[in-house]
C-alpha positions as CSV (number, residue, x, y, z in Angstrom):
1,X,0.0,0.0,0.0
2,X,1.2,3.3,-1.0
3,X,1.2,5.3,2.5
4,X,2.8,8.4,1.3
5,X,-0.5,9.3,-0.6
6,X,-3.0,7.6,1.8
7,X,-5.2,9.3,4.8
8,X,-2.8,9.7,8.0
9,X,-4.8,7.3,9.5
10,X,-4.1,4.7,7.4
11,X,-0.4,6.0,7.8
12,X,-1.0,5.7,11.9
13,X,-2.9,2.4,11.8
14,X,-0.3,0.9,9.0
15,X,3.3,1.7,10.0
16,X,3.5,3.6,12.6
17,X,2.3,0.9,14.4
18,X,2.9,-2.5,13.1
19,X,6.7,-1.9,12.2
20,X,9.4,-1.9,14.8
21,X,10.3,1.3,13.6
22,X,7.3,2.8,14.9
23,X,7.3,1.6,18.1
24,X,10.5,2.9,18.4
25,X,9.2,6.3,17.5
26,X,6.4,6.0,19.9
27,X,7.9,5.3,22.3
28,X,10.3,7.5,22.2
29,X,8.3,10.6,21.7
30,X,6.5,9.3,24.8
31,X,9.2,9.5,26.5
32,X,10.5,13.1,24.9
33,X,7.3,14.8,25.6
34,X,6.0,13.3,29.1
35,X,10.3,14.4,30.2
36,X,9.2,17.4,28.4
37,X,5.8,18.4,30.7
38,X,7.6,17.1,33.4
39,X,10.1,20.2,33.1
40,X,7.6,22.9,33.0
41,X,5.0,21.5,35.0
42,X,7.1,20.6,38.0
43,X,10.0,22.7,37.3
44,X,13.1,20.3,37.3
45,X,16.4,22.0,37.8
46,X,19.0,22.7,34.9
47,X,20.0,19.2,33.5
48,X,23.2,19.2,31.8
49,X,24.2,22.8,31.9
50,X,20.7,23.7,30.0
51,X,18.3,25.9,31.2
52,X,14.9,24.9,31.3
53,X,13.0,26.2,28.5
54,X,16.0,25.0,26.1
55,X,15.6,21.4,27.4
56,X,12.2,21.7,27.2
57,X,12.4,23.0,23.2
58,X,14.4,20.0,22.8
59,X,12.0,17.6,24.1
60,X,9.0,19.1,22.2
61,X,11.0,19.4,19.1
62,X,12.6,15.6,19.1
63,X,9.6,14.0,18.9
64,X,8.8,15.2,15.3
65,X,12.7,15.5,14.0
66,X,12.8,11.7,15.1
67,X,9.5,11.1,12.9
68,X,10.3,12.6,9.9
69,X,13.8,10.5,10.4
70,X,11.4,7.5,10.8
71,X,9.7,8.5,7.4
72,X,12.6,9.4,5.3
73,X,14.4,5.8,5.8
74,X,11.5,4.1,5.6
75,X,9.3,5.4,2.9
76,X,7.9,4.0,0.1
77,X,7.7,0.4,1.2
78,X,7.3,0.7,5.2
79,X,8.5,-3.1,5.7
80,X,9.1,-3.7,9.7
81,X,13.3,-3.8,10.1
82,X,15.0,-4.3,13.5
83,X,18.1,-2.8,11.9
84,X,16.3,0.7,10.9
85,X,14.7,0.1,14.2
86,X,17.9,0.2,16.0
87,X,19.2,3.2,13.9
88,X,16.2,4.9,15.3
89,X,17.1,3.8,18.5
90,X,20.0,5.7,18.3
91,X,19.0,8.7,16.2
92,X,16.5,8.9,19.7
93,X,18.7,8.7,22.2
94,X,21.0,11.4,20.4
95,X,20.7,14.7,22.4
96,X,21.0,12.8,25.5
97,X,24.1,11.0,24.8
98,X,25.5,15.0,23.1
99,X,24.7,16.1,26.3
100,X,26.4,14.0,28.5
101,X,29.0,13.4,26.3
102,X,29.7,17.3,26.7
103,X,29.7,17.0,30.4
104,X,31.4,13.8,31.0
105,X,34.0,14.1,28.8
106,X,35.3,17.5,30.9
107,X,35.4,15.7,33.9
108,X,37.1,12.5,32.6
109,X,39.8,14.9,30.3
């Protein structure tokens, strides 16, 4: 079925998930955005160095750079792969591992 021209539902109920991939990206942006309510709502102190509404940006933002990543690799065919899936594990956990990469790495140099 060709999702790129189909209904987003079809797109939602199709791919995003029955495919590895998807659940990836569901889970993640789960993740992204509860972390992301958390910081305003409650008011978490400064993680990494960043203030608060920059780590907030980030967490709203990640969600939808990490689905368009999701639809880029897998467009036109949308079969389930474990490999992309893993790739999109790491594409996800990317501004947490710059992060404390920037930190660690000053206090291990």
């Amino acid at each position: 079925m060709d999702y790129l021209h189909s209904p987003i539902a079809d797109f939602l109920r199709g791919p995003l998930l029955s495919t590895p991939q998807g659940w990836v990206v569901i889970g993640f942006s789960a993740i992204y955005l509860i972390f992301g309510f958390l910081i305003l709502w409650i008011g978490l102190p400064p993680i990494f160095g960043l203030k608060t509404d920059v780590l907030a940006t980030i967490c709203f933002l990640w969600p939808g750079i990490l689905f368009l990543y999701f639809v880029r690799v897998s467009s036109p065919s949308f079969y389930p792969s474990f490999s992309e899936a893993a790739w999109l594990c790491v594409y996800a956990i990317a501004p947490i591992g710059f992060c404390l990469y920037n930190n660690w790495h000053s206090i291990f140099s």
